[in-house]
N, C-alpha and C positions, 0 to 999 in steps of 0.2 A: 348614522344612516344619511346617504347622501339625498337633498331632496331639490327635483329640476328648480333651475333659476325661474322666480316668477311665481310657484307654487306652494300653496302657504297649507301647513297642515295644524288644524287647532282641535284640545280635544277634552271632552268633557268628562269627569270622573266623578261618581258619586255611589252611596250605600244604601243598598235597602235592605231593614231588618222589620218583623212582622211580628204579630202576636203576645206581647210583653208581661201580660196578667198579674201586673203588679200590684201588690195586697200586704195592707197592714199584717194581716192574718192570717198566720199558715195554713197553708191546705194540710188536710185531717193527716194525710200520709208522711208530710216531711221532716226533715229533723233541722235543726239549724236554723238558720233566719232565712225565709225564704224571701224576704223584702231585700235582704241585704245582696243575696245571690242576685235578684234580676239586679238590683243596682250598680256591681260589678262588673256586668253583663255589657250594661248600657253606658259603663265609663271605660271598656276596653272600646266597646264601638266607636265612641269620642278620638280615645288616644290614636285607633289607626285611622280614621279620619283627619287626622291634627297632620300624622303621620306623612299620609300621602298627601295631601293638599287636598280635596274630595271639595265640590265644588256645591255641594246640597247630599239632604240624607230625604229619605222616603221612608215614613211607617206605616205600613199600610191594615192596620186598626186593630183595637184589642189595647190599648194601653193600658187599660185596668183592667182588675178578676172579678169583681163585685159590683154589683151595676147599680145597688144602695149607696143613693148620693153620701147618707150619712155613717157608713161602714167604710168609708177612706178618711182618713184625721189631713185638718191641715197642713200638719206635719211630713206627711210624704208629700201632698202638694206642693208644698215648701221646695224638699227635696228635691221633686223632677224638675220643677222650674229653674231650680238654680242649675243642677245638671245639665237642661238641656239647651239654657241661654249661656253655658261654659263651651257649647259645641263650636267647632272651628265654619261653619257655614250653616245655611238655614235647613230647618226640618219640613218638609212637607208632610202634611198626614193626613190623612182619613177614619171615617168612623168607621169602629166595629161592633156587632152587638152587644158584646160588656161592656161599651161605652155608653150605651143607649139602655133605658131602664123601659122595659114591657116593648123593647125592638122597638120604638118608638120616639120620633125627635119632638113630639107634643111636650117635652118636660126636659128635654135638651139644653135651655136657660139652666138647669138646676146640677147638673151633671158636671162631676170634676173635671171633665176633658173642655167644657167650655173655659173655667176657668183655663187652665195650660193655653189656647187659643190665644184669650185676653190677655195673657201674661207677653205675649209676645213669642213663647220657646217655640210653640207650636205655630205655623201657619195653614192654616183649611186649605186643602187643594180641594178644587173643583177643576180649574184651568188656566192654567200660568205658560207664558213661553218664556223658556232659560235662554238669555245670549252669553256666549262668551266670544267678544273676536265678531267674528263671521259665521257664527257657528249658531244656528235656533233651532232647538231642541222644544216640543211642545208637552208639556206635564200636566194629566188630567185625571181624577178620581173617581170612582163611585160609590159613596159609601154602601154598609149593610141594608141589605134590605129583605125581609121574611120570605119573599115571592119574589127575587129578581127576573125581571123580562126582558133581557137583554137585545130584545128586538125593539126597543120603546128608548133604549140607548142614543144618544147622538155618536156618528159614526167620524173615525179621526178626519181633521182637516189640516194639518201638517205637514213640514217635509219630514220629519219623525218626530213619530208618535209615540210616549211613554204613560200606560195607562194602570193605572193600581186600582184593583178592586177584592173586596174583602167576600169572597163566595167558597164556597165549595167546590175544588177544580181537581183534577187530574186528566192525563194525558187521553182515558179513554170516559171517561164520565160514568153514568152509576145514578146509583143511591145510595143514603147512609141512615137508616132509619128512616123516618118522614120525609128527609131532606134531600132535594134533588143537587147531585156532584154532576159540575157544567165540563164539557170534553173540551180539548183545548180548540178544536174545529168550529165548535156553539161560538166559543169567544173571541177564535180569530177574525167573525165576520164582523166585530165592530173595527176593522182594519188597523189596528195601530201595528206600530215596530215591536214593542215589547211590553210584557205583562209582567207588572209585579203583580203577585198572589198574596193571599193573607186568608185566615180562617182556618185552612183545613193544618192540624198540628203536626202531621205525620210528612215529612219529606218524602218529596216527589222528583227535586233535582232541578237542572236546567236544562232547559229542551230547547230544541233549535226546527222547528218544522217548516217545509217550504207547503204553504200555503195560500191563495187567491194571488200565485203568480208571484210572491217573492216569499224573503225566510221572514219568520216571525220566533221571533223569543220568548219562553215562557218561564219565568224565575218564582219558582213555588216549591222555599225549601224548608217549609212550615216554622214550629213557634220557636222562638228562644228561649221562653219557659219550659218548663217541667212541672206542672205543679201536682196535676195525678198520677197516681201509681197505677200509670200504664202499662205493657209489655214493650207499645212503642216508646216510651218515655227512658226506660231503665235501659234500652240498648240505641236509643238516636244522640247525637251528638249534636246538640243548640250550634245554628249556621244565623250569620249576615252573609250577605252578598255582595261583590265588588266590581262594579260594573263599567267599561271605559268604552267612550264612542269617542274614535277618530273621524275628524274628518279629509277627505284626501280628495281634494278637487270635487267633484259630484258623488264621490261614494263614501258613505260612511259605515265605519266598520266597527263590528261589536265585539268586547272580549267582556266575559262575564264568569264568574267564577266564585263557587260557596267557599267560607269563608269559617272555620271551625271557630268558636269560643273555649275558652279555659274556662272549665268549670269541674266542681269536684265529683268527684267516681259517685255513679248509682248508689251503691252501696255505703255511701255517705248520708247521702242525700236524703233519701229513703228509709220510710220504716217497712222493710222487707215483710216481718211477722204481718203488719196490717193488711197488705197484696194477697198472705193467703188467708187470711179473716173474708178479703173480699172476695176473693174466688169460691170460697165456700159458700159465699151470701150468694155467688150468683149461680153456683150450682143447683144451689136449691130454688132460687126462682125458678133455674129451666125445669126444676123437677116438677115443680107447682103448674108450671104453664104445661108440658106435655102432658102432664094428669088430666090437666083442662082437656085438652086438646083430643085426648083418648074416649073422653066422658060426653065431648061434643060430636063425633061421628064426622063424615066424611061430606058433606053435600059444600055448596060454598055461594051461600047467600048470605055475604060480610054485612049487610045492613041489619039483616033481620038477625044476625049474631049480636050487633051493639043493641039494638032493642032490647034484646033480652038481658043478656048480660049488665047492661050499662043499670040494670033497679036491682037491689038485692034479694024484693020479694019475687023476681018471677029467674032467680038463677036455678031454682028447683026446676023448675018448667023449664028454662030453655035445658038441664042436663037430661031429661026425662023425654021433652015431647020434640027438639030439636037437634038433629043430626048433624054438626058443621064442622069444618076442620080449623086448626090455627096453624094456617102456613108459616114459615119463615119467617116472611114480611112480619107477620102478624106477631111471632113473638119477639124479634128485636125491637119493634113497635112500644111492647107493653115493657121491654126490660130498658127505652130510651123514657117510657113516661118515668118508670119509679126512679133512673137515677134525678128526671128533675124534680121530681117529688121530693127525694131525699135534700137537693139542695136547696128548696124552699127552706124543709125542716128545718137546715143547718142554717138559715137568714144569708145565703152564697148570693141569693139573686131577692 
């Protein structure tokens, strides 16, 4: 490519991969060593990193599945550190909730990821500007947060702006249980160039929308784990990202592109018989909760339902003297408590 005399084109390359939920301990569904898979995961990341020359990577949270400081051994500590200090350029990253024990950085001191931090593999982004050349690129974070107010955000200050935050995102927003999923519209108005995504495990892709007057990127192509026996898990294919900003006199141009990993078939991986053990278990939840639901009657004063409901002596009384319905809402609600219920049981969190 011929480029005019005088005009210098310089251009920054780098990876983001999200979600990693690496665990001494297999999840109840898998077969195999599921520590050893993300490990593979994260040292093919390396090689095409080494590869292309990649100038910095982005993780944007979730490095660990178990948020019990003492449910990760040194020994994978070990591991990532040397891993990620083998990486051909620096890591940026940010918290995710299973980095944080009770969603909370009150006990953050004690948490594996600060180790990784201290070790140097890892560096905390909050807000860094990348030069290469003539070229500044501005790199900013925001970790997990239970209630993010994205209006209480600082808004980018950059000539591009690259912003990773670990929420709940898709193109038109939603909810997912309790949990409010931010529209990529919510997100655009803290003005940055491009959003790396993290949290939500179900690919979404890469989107390109022109919005508040130019394009804005949004790279949210969920986890690189698998570790439950999903439906989305047994048919999505673990993505990184590969992201390249030219720059070309005053315009810089974005190529961006998901990026499949090698990893082995579903039905490797998976204990398929377990999937329908579960679907059976949640069969009958819904049967348990529609039974509710038929017994509670039709009126919809949600408060005066948890009163009753919420003591076991007066669940007679509310079946008997109150009339209420269990919407939807209501029973993905109670079938989102029992599964964290069930991962207390199992010591997960």
């Amino acid at each position: 490519m011929e480029i005019p005399w005088g005009r210098i084109m310089e251009t920054i390359k780098f990876i983001s991969f999200t979600d990693i939920h690496i665990s001494d301990v297999n999840p109840q569904s898998r077969n195999g060593s599921y520590r050893d898979d993300i490990l593979n995961k994260l040292d093919q990341i390396r090689v095409v990193g080494e590869k292309l020359k990649v100038d910095f990577f982005l993780c944007a949270g979730d490095l660990y599945n178990l948020k019990a400081p003492m449910r990760n051994s040194h020994a994978l500590n070990k591991m990532l550190i040397d891993l990620f200090k083998s990486y051909p350029a620096p890591i940026f990253a940010t918290e995710g909730n299973h980095d944080l024990r009770n969603d909370s950085y009150e006990s953050f001191g004690e948490q594996p990821l600060s180790v990784i931090y201290s070790s140097g593999a890892f560096k905390q982004l909050r807000h860094h500007v990348f030069t290469k050349g003539d070229f500044s690129v501005t790199l900013r974070a925001f970790p997990f947060e239970e209630e993010p107010r994205l209006s209480s955000y600082s808004k980018a200050d950059g000539t591009f702006n690259i912003c990773m935050l670990h929420l709940y995102a898709t193109p038109e927003g939603g909810s997912l249980f309790r949990h409010k999923i931010f529209s990529y519209r919510e997100i655009a108005e803290l003005g940055d160039d491009l959003f790396i995504l993290g949290h939500y495990h179900i690919d979404q892709g890469i989107k390109v929308l022109n919005i508040n007057d130019k394009s804005q990127y949004f790279v949210n192509i969920g986890a690189i784990s698998r570790g439950s026996l999903e439906e989305d898990n047994l048919k999505r294919d673990p993505k990184f990202s590969l992201i390249t900003l030219t720059k070309d006199g005053d315009e810089i141009k974005v190529s961006a592109q998901a990026v499949k990993l090698k990893v082995r078939p579903s039905s490797e991986v998976f204990n398929i018989e377990e999937k329908l053990v579960e679907e059976k278990r949640m069969q009958l939840t819904d049967t348990f909760i529609n039974s509710l639901n038929d017994a509670l009657g039709k009126e919809d004063d949600v408060k005066v339902l948890e009163d009753k409901i919420l003591s076991e002596d007066n669940i007679k009384e509310a079946s008997s003297e109150t009339q209420l319905p269990l919407d939807r809402v209501i029973v993905d609600r109670a079938r989102n408590y029992m599964r964290e219920a069930d991962l207390v049981i199992k010591g997960a969190v």
